[in-house]
C-alpha positions in Angstrom: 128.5 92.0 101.5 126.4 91.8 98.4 128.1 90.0 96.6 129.1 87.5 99.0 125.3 87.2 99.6 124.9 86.6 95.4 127.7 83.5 95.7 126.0 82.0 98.7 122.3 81.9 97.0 124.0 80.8 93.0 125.7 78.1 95.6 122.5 77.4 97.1 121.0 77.2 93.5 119.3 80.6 93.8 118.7 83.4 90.9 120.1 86.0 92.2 119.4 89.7 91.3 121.6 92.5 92.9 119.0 96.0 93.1 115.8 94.2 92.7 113.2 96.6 91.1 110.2 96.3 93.6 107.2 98.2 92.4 107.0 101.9 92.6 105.7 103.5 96.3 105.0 106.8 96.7 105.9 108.0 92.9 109.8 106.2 94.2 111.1 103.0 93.0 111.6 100.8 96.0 114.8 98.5 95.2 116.1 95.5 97.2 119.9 95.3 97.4 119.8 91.5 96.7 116.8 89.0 96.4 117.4 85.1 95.9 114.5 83.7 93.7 113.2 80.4 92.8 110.5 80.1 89.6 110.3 83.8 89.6 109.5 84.3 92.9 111.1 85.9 95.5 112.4 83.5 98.5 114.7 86.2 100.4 115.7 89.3 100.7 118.6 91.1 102.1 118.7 95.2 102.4 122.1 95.8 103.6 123.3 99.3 105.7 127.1 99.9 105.9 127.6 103.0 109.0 130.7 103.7 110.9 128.9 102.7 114.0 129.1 99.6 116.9 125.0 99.8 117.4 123.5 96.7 116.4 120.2 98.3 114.7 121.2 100.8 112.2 118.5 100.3 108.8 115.9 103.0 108.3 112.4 103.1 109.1 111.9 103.3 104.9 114.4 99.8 104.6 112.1 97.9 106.9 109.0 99.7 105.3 110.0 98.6 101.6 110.9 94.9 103.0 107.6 94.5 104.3 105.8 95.7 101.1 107.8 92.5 99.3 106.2 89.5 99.0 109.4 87.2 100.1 109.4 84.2 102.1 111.7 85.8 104.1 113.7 89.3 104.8 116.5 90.4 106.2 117.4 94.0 107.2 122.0 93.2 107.5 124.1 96.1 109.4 127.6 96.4 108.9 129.4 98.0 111.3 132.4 100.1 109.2 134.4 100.5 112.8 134.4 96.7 113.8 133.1 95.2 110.8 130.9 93.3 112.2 127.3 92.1 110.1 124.3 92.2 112.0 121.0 89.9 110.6 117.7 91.1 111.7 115.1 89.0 110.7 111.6 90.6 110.1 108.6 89.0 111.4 
């Protein structure tokens, strides 16, 4: 999935980064499976969760927590499902 997602934003004339360095929170650093930029600033990104699951929500509490301390356009919390492979996008508001 992430590298699909790097093609699709280079295509889309993107810079892409795959484990985008976010800050530090909480003495951690927060990183971003892949981030599609434009002038240096972030326009999306995508934390991805791979579980041997059919649910449709699967990301943690600290994925959606370290999306929303981003300052993206827009993010995108992506399940795949390792039983059906099916990919899930959830937007966040």
């Amino acid at each position: 999935m992430r590298a699909q997602l790097v093609k699709i934003g280079e295509k889309l004339g993107f810079e892409t980064k795959l484990e985008y360095k976010a800050g530090i929170h909480e003495d951690r650093q927060d990183i971003i499976d892949v981030v599609w930029l434009s002038k240096n600033r972030i326009i999306i990104a995508f934390e991805i969760r791979c579980k041997r699951t059919n649910l449709h929500i699967l990301s943690s509490v600290k994925d959606k927590k370290k999306l929303m301390r981003l300052n993206a356009r827009e993010k995108f919390l992506i399940n795949v499902s390792k039983t059906t492979g099916k990919t899930y996008f959830h937007r966040l508001l």
